[in-house]
N, C-alpha and C positions, 0 to 999 in steps of 0.2 A: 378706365374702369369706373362705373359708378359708383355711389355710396353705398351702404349698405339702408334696407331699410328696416324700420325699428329701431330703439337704444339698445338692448340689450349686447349686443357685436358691435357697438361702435369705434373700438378702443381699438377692438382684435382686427375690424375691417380695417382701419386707419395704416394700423402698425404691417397689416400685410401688404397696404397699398407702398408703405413704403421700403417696403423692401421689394416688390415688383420694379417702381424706378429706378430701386440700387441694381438691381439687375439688370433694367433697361440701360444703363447709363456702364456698368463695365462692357456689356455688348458692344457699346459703340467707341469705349476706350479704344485706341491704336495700342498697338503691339509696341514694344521700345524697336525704334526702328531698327531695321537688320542692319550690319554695317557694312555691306555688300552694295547696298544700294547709297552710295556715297561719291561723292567727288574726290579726288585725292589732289594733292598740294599741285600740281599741274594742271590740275584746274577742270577735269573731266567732268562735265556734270554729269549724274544720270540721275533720270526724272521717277520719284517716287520714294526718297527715303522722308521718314518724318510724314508723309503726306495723312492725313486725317480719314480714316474710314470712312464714309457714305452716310452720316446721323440718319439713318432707319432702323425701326425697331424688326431686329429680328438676323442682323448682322452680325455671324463671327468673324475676327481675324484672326488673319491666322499666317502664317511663312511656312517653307521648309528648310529642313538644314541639317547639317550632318555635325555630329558632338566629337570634341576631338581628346574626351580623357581626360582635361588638364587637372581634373583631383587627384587621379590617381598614376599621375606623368610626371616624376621631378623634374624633368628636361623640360616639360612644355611650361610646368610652373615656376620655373627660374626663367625662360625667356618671358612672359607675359611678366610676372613679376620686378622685369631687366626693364621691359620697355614701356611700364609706367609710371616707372621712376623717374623714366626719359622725360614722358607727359608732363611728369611734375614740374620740370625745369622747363619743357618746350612749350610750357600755358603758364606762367608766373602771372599768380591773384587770381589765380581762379580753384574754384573744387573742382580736384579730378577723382574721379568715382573710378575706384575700381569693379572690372568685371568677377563675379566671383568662378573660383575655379571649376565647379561644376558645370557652368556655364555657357562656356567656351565654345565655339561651334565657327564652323562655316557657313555662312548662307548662300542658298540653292535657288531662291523665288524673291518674287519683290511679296511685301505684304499687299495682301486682299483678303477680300471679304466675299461669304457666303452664307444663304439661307439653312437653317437646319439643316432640312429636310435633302438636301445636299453633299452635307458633310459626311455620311456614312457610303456614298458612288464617290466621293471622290478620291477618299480613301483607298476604298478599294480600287480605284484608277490610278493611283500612287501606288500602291501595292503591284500592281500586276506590272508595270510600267520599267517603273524603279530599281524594283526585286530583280530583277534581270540582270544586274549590272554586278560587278562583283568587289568584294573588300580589294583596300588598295592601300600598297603605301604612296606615305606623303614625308612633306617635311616644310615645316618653317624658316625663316628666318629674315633677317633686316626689318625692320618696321617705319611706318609712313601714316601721316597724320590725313585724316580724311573728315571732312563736312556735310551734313544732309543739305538738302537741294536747297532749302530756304537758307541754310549759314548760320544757325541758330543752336546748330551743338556741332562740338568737334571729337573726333574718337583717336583713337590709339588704337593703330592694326598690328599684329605681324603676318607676314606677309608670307602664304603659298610659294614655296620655291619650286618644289618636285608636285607632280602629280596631277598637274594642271587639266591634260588631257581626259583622266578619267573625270575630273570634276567638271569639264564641259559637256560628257557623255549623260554625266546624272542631271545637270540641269537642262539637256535636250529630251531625257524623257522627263524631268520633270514638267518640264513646258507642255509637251504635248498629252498629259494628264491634266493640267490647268486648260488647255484649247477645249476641250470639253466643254468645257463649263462656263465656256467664254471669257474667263480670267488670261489677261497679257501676259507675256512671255518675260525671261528674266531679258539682262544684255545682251548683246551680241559678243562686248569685248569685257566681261564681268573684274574684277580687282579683286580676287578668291584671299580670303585675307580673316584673322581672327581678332574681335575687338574684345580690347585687353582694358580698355579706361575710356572715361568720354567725360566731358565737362561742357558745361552750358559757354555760347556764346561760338563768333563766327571763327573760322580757321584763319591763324595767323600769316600776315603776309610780308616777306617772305615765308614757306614753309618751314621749320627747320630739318634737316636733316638727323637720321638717327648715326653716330660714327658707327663703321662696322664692328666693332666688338662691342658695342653696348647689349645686344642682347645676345644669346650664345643660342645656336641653331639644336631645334630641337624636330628629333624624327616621330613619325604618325603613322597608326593603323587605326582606317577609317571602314568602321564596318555595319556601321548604323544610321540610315536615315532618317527624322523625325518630321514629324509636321506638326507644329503648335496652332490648333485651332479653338478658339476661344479657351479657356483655362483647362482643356486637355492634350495630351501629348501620345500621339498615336506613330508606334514605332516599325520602321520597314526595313528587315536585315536586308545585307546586300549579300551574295552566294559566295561563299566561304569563310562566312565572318564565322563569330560564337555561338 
């Protein structure tokens, strides 16, 4: 954008333009990567966690992903609470960030990025797609330490025990709402898994293992899918949910 011309708006043109960049520059912030798109300590890569949006102006990102409660779950908040304690000990010297408990989710999609003008079809191609599929139980347990592509942060999962099926049914229509639009598809063989803590720096090698009673198995009713695109969160019940 140009300057303004005249004095009298110079201060007001300045201070707008800068906040037009501030806006340009969250647009093309990356999303904290999803932790679905991760390698786990066997060493699976899969291509796209951490990866950088597209520096174009005019870019949201965005993921999908289903919320699993843990605010208001004492069972999912004592296993995530279990197995970043674990973290603590399985990354010595390092910060491990916890996730907080509203937060909690599965992911459905790798992150990408789309124009505005976009994001309201595609939505509703998430809507119509997604909506089809219906609430489901699930359940957690064990947890396993997993890496984005580059090796440059490491997470804390627990890990989808039950449920798997329907959570491959939601990310096959998710996919085919993303073909649209020409956005890639999730995995083939996804690690359906909830990050509980992450700390900077590569995944240790050997892996450690979580013992089985460190974190206690916690059950899930999954009735909500989300899509966080740029700093909004647009919600797709799934058919029997709330």
């Amino acid at each position: 954008a140009g300057g303004p011309e005249g004095g009298g708006g110079g201060a007001e043109a300045e201070e707008g333009e800068q906040r037009l960049q501030q806006q340009r520059q969250q647009r093309r912030r990356p999303l904290a990567p999803p932790p679905s798109e991760a390698r786990t300590g066997g060493g699976r890569a899969a291509p796209g966690a951490g990866a950088v949006i597209p520096d174009v102006d005019g870019n949201y990102a965005g993921f999908v992903y289903v919320e699993v409660g843990g605010g208001g779950r004492p069972d999912v908040l004592a296993a995530a609470v279990a197995a970043a304690a674990w973290a603590d000990g399985a990354l010595p010297g390092r910060e491990v960030v916890r996730t907080p408990p509203a937060e909690l989710h599965v992911t459905l999609s790798r992150t990408f990025a789309v124009r505005l003008k976009q994001i309201a079809p595609l939505v509703r191609a998430l809507r119509k797609r997604v909506g089809r599929e219906r609430a489901f139980a699930a359940a957690l347990g064990g947890a396993a330490l997993y890496s984005n592509d580059e090796d440059t942060r490491t997470f804390a999962g627990l890990q989808l025990t039950t449920g798997r099926e329907v959570a491959l049914r939601l990310v096959a229509a998710v996919d085919a709402a993303l073909a649209e639009f020409g956005l890639a598809p999730y995995y083939t063989d996804p690690s359906f898994h909830v990050s509980v803590a992450w700390a900077l720096g590569p995944l240790p090698q050997p892996a450690p293992e979580l013992p089985a009673d460190a974190a206690p198995p916690a059950a899930l009713w999954l009735e909500c899918v989300r899509a966080k695109i740029g700093e909004r969160v647009y919600d797709i019940p799934l058919r029997g949910g709330a």
